[in-house]
Backbone as a printed PyTorch tensor [residue, N CA C, xyz], in Angstrom:
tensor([[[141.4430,  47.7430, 136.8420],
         [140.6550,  48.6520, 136.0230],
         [139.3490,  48.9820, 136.7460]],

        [[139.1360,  50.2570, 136.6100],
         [137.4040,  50.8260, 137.1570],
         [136.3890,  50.3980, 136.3350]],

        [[135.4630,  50.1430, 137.3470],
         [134.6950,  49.6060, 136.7900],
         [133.4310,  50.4480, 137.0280]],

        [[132.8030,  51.0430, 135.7730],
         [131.6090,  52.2870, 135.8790],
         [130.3560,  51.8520, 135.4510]],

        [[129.1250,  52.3320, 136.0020],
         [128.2470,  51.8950, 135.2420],
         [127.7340,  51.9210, 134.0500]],

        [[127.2640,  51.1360, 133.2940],
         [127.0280,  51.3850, 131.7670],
         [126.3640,  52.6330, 131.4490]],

        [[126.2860,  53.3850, 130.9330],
         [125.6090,  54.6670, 129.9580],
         [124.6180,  54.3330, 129.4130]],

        [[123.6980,  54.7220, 129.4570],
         [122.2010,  54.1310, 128.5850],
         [121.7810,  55.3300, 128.8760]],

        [[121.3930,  56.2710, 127.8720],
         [120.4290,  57.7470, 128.4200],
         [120.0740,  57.4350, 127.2680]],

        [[119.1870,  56.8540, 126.2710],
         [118.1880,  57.1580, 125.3470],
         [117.2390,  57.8640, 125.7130]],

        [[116.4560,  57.0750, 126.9830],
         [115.2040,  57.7180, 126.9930],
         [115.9460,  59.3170, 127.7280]],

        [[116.4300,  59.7190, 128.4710],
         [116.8150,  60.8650, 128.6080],
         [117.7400,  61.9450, 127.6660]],

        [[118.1080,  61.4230, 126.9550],
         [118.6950,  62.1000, 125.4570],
         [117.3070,  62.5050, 124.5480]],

        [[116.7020,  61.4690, 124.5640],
         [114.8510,  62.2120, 123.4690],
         [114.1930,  63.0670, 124.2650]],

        [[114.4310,  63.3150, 125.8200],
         [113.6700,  64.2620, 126.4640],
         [114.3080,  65.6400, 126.3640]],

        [[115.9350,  65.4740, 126.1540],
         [116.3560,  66.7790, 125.9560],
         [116.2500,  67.3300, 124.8650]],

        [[116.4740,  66.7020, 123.6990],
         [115.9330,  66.6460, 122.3730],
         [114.7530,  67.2770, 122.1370]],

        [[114.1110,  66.7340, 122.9240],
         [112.4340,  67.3050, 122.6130],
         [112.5610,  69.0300, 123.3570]],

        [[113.3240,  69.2600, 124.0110],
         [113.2430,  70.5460, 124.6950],
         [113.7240,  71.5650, 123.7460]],

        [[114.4170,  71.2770, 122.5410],
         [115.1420,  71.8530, 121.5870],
         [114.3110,  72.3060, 120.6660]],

        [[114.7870,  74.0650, 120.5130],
         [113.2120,  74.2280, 119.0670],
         [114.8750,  74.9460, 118.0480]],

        [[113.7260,  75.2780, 116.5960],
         [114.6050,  75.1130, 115.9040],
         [116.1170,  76.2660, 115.9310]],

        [[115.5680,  77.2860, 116.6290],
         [116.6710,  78.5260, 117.0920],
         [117.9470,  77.6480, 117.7210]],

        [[117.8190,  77.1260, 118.7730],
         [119.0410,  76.0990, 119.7890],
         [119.3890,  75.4280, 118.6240]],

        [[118.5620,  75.1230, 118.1700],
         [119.3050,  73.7450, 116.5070],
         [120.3730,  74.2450, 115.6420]],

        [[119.7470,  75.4860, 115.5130],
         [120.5340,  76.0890, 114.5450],
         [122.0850,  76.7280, 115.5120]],

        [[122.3510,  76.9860, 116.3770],
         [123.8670,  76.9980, 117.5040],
         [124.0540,  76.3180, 117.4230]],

        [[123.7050,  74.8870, 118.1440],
         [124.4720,  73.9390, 118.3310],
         [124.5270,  72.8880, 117.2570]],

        [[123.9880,  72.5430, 116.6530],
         [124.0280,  71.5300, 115.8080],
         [124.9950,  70.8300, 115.5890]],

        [[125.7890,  71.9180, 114.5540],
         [127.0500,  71.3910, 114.2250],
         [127.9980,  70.8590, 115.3480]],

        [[128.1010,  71.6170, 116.4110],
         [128.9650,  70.6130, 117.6320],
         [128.2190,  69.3290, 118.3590]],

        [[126.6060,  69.2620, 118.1040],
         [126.1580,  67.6000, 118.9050],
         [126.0150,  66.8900, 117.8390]],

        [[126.2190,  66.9100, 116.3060],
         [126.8240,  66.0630, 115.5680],
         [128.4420,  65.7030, 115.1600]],

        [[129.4660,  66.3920, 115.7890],
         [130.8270,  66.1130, 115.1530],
         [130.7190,  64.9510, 116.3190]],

        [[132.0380,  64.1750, 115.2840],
         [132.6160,  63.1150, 115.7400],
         [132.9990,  63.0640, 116.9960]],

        [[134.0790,  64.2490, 117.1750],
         [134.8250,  64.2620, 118.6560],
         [133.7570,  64.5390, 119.6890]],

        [[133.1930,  65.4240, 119.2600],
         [131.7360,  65.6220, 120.8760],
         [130.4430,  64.5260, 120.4380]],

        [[130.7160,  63.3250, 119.8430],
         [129.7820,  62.8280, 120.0540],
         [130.7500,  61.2800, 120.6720]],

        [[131.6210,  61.3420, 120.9360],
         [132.7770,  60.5880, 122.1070],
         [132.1690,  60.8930, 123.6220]],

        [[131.5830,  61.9060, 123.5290],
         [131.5500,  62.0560, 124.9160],
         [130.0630,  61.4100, 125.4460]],

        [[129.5780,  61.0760, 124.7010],
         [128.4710,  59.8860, 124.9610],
         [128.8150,  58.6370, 126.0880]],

        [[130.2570,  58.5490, 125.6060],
         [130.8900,  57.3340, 126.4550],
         [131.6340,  57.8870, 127.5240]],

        [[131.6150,  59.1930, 127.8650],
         [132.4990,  59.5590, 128.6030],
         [131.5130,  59.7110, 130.2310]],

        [[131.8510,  59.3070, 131.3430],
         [131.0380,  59.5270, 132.5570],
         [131.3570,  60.6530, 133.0370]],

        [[130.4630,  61.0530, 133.3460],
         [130.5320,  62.8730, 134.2290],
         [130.0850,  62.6440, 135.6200]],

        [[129.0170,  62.2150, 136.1120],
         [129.2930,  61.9080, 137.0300],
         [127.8110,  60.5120, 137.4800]],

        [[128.8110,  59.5240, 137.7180],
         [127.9230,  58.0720, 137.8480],
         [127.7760,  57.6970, 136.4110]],

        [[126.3580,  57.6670, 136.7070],
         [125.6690,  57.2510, 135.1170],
         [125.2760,  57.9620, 134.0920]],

        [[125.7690,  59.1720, 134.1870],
         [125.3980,  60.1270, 133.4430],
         [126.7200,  60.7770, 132.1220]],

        [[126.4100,  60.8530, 131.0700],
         [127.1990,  60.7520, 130.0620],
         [127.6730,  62.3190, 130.1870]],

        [[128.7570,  63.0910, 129.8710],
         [129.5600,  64.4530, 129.5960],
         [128.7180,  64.8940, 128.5520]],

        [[127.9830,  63.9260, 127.9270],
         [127.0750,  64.4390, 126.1280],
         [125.5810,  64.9430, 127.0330]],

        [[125.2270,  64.3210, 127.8070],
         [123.8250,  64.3270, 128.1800],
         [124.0330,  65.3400, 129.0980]],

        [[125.0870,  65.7550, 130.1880],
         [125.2940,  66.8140, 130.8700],
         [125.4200,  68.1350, 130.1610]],

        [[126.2810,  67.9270, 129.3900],
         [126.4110,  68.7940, 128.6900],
         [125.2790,  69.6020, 128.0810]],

        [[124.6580,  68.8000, 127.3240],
         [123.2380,  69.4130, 126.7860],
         [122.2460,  69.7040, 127.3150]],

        [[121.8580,  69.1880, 129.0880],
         [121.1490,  69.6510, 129.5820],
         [121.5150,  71.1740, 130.4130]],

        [[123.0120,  71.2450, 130.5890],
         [123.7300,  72.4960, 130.4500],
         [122.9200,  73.8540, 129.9430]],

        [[123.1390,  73.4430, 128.6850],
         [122.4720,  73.7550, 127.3770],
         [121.8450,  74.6370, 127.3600]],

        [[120.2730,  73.8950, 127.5640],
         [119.4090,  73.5520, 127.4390],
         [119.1630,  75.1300, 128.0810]],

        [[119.1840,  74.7650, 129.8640],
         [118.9340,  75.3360, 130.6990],
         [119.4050,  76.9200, 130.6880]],

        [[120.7100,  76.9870, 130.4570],
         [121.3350,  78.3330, 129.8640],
         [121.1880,  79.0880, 128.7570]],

        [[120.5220,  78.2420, 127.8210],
         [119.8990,  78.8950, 126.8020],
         [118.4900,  79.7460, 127.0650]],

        [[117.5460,  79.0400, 127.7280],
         [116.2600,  79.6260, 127.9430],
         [116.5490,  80.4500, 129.6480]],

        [[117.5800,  80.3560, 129.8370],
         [118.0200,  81.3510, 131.1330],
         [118.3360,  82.7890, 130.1510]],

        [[119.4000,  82.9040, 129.3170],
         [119.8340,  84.0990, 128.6210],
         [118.3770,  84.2750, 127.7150]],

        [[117.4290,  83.6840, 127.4930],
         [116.2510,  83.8930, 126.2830],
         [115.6700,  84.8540, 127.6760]],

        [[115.1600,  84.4630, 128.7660],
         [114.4850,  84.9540, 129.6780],
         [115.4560,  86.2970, 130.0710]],

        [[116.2200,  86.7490, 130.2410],
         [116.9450,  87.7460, 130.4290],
         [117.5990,  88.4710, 129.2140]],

        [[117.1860,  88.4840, 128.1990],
         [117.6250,  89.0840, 127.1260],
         [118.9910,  88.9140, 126.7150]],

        [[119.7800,  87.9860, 127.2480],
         [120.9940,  87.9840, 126.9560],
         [121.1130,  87.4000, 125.6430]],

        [[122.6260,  86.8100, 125.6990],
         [123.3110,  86.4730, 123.9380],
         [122.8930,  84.9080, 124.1120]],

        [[122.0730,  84.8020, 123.8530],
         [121.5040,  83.3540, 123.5850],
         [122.1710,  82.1990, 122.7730]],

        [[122.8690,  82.9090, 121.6930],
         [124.0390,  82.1550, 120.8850],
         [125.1830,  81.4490, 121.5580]],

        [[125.9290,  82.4910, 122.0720],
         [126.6920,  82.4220, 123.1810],
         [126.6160,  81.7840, 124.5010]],

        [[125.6770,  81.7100, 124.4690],
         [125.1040,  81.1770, 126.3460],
         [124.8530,  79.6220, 125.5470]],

        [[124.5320,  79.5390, 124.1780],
         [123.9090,  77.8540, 123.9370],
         [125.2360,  76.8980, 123.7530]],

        [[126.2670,  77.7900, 123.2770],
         [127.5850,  77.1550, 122.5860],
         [128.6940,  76.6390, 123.8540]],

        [[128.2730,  77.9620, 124.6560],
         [129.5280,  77.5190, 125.8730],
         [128.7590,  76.5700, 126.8120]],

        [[127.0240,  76.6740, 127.0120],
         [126.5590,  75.5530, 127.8080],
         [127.5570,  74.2760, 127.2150]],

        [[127.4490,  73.9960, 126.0210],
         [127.2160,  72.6770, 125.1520],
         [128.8660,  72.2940, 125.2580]],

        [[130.0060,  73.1610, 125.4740],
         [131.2760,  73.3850, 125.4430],
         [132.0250,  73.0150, 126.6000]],

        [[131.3120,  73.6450, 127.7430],
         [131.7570,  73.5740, 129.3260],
         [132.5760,  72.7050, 130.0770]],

        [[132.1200,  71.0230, 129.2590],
         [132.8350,  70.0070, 129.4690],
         [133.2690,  69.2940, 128.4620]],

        [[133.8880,  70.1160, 127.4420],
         [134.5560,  68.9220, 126.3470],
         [136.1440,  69.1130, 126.7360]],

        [[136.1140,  67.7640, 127.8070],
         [138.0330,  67.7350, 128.1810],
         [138.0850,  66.4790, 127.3330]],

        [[139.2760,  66.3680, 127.6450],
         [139.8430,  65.4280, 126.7420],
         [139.8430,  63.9710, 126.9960]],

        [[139.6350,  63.4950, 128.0770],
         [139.4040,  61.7400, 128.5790],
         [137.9420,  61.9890, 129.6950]],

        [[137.5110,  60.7170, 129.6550],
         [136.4580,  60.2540, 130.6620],
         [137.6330,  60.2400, 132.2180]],

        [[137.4790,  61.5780, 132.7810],
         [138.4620,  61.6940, 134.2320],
         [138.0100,  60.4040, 134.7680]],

        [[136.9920,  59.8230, 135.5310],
         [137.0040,  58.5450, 136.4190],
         [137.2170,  57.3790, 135.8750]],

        [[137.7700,  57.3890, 134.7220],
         [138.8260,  56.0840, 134.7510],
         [140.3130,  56.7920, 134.4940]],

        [[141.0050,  58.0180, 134.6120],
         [142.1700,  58.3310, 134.9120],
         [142.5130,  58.1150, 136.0980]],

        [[143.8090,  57.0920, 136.4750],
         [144.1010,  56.6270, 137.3510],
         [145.9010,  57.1220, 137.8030]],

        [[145.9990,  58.2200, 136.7840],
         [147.3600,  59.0210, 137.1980],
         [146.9830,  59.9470, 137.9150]],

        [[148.1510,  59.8360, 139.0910],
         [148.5170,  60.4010, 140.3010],
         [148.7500,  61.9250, 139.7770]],

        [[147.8420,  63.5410, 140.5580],
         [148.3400,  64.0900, 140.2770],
         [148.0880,  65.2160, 141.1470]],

        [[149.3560,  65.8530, 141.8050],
         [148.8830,  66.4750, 142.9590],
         [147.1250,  67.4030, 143.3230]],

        [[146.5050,  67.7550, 144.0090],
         [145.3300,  68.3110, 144.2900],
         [144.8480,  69.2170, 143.1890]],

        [[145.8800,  70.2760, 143.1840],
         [145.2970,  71.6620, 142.2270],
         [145.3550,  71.3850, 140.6480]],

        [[145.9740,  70.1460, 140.6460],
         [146.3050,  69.3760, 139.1090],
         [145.1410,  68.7390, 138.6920]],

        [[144.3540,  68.2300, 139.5180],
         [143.0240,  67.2150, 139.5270],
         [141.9380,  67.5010, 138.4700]],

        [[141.1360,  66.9960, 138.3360],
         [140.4440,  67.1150, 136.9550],
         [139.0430,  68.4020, 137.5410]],

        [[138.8700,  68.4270, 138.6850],
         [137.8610,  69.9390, 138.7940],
         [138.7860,  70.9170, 138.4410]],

        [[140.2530,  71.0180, 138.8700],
         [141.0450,  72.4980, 138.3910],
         [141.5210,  72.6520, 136.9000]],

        [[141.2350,  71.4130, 136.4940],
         [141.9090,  71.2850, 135.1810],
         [141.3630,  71.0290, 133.6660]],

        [[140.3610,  70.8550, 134.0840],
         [139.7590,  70.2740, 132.6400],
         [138.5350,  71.8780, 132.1370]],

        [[138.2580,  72.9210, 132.6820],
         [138.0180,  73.9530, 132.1340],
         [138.9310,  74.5090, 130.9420]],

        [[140.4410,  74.3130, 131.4880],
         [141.5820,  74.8340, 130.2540],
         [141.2370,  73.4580, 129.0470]],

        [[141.0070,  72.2680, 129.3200],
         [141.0320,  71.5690, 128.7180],
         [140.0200,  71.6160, 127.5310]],

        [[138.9020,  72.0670, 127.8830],
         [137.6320,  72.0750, 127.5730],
         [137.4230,  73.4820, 126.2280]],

        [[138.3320,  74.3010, 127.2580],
         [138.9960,  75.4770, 125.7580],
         [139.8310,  75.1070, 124.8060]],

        [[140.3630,  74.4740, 125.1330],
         [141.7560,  73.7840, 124.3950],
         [141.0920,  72.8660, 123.2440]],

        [[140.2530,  72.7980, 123.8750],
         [139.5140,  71.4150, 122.4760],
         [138.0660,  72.0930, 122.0380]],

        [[137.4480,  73.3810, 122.2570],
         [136.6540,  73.4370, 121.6210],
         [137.5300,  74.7800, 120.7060]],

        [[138.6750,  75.4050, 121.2280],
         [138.9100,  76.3250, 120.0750],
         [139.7260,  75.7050, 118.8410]],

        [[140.0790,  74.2670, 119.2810],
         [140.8520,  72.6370, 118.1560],
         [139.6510,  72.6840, 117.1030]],

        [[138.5820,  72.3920, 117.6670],
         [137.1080,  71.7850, 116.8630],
         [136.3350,  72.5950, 116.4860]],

        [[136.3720,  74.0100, 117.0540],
         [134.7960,  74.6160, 116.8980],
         [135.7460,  75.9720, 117.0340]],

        [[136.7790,  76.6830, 115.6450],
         [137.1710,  77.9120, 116.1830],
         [136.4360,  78.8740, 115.5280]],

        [[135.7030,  78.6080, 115.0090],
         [134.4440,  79.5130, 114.2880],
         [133.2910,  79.7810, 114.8990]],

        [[133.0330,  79.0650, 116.4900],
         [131.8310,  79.0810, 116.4980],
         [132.0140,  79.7860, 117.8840]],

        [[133.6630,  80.2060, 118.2320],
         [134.4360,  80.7880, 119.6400],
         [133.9530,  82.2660, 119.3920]],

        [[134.2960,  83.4190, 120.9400],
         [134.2430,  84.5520, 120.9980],
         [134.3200,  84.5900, 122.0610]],

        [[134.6980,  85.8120, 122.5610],
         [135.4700,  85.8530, 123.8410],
         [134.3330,  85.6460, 125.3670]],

        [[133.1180,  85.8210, 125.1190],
         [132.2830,  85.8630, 125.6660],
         [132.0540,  83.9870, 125.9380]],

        [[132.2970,  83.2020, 124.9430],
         [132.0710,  81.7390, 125.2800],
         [133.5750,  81.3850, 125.9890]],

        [[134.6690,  81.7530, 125.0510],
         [135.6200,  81.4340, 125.9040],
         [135.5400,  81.9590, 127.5960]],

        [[135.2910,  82.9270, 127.6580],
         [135.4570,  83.1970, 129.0950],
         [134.6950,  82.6900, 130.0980]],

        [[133.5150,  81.7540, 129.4000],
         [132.4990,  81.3160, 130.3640],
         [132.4520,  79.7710, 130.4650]],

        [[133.7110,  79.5120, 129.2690],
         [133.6060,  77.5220, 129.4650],
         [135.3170,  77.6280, 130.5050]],

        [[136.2370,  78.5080, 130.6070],
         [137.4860,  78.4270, 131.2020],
         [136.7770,  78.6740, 133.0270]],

        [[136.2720,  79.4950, 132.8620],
         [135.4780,  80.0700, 134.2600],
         [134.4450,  79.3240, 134.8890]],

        [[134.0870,  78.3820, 134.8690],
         [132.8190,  78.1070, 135.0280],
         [132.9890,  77.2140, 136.2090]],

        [[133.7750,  77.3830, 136.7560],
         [134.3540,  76.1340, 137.7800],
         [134.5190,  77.2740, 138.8940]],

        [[133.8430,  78.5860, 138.9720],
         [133.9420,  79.4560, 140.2660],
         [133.4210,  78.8360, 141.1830]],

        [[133.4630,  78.9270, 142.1590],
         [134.6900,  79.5340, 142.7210],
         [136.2330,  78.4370, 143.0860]],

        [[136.3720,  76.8220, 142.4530],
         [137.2750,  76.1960, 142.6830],
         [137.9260,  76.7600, 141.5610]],

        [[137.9980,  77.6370, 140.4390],
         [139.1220,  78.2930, 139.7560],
         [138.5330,  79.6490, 140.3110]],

        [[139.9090,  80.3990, 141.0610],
         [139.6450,  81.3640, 141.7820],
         [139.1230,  82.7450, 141.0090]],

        [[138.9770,  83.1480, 139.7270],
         [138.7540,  84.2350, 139.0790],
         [137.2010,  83.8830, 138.5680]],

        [[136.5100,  84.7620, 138.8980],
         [135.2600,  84.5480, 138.5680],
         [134.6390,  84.7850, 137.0450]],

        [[133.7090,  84.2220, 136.2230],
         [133.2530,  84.6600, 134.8040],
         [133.2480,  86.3200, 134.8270]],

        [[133.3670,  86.6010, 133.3750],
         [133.1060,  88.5360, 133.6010],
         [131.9470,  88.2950, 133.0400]],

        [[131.0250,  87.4940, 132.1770],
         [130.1080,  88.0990, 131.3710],
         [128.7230,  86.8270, 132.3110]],

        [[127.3560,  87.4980, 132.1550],
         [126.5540,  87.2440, 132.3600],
         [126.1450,  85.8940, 132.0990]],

        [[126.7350,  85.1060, 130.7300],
         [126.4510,  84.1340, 130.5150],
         [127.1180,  83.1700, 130.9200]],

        [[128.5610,  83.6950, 131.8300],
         [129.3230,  82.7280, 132.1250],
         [128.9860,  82.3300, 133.6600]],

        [[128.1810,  83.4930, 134.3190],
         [127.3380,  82.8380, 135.3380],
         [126.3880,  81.9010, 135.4380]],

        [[125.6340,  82.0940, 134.3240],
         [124.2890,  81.2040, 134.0330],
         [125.0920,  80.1360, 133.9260]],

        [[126.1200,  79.7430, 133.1700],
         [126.5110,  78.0930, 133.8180],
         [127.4910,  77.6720, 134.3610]],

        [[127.7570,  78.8620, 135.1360],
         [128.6300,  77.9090, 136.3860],
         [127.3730,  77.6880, 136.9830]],

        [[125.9910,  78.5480, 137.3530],
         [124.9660,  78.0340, 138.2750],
         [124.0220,  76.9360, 137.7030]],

        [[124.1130,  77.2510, 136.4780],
         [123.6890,  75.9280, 136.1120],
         [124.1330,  74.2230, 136.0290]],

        [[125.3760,  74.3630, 135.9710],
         [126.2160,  73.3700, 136.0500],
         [126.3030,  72.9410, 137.1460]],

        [[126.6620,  73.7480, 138.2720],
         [126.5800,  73.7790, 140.1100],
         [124.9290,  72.9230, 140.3200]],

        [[124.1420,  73.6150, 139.8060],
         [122.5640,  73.0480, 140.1820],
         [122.5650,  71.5530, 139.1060]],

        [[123.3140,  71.1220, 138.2400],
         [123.0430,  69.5830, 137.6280],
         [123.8190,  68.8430, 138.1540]],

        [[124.8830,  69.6580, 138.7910],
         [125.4530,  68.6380, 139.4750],
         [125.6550,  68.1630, 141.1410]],

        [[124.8440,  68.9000, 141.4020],
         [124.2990,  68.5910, 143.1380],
         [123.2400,  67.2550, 143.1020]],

        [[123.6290,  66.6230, 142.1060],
         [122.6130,  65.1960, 142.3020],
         [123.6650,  64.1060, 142.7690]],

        [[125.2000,  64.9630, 142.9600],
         [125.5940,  63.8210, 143.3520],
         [125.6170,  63.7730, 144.6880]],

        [[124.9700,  64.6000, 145.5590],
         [124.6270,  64.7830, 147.1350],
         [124.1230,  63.7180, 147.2540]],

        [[123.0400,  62.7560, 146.6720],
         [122.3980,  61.7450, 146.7990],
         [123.1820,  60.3800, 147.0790]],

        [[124.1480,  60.5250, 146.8180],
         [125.4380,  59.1850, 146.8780],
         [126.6830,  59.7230, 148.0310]],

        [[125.9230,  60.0050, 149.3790],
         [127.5370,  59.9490, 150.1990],
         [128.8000,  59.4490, 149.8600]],

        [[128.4440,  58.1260, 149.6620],
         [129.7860,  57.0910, 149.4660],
         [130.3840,  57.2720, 148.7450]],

        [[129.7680,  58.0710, 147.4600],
         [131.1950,  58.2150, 146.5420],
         [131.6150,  59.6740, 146.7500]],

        [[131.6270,  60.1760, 147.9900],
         [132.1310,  61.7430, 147.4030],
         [133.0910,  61.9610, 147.3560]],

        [[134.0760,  61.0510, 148.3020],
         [136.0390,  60.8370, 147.9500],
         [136.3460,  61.5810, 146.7870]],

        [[135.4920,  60.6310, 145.6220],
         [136.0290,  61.0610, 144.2650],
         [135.7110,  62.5850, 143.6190]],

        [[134.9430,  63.0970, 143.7690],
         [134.3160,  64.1400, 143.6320],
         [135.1530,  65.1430, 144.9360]],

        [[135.5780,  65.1630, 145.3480],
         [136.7250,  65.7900, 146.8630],
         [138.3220,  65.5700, 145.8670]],

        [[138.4320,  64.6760, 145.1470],
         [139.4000,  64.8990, 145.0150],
         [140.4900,  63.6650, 145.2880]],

        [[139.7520,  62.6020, 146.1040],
         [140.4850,  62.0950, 146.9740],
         [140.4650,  60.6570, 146.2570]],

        [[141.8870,  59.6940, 146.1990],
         [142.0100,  58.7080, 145.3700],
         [141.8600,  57.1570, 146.6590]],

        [[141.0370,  56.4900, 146.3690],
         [140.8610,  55.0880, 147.4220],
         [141.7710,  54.3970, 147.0330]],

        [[142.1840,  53.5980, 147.4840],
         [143.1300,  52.5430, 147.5950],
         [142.3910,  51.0610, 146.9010]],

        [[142.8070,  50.7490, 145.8350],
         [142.1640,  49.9760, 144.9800],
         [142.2220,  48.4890, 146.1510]],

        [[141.2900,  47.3760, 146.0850],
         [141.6490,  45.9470, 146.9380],
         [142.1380,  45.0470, 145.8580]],

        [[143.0310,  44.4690, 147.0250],
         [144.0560,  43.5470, 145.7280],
         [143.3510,  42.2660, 145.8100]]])
């Protein structure tokens, strides 16, 4: 069994929190209180960092990106917050599955699949197209709408912190180590 580091983002969960005024409250709410997206607290995204806390700093960032550009701010807050709700914590999936199967090509469909399950009231084609897309250019069709850029680049820019850890980039490549017996 893998063994990950524990999750502790309090103090970084009240800082994102605090970035939230009551407009973002009123989008997201209802999805960073349900049951199923509040699972993803335990889920690792990448290292020590929770899929809940990525997610919302997602958010965060794409929200006051579309506020600054006049865009659909609704839309840009729901699919930030959406982007990564797949269905298991990928780094402890330990099934074999060829390259283009792997959890960067795959868990965008996943991520639709379970927010139009949980949240089909809060969908429109503009969020769908920007939580399935958001993995440009490793899913080869690019977002059509404005907001689905703001977080693939936003997502791309939270997650270049894992440049800081050479050693693990195998996993992040794609590539499975050979467990020691």
């Amino acid at each position: 069994m893998k063994k990950l580091p524990k999750l502790n983002e309090e103090k970084e969960l009240k800082k994102l929190k605090a970035k939230m005024n009551p407009e973002l409250e009123s989008y997201v709410g209802e999805i960073l209180n349900h049951p199923e997206f509040l699972k993803r607290k335990q889920y690792h995204h990448h290292e020590d960092r929770s899929v809940y806390v990525h997610s919302l700093n997602v958010c965060i960032k794409t929200y006051k990106m579309a506020k600054f550009f006049h865009a659909d701010k609704k839309s840009a807050a729901i699919a930030g917050l959406l982007h990564d709700f797949y269905y298991k914590d990928w780094q402890l999936d330990t099934e074999k599955r060829p390259f283009f199967q792997s959890h960067g090509f795959r868990h965008p469909k996943e991520a639709l699949e379970n927010s139009k399950k949980y949240f089909p009231n809060l969908m429109n084609k503009k969020i769908e197209n920007s939580i399935v897309r958001h993995m440009f250019p490793l899913t080869l069709i690019p977002p059509r709408y404005g907001i689905g850029w703001m977080i693939t680049l936003t997502d791309k820019a939270a997650s270049m912190e894992i440049l800081k850890y050479p050693s693990r980039w195998y996993k992040y490549l794609g590539i499975k180590k050979k467990e020691k017996k």
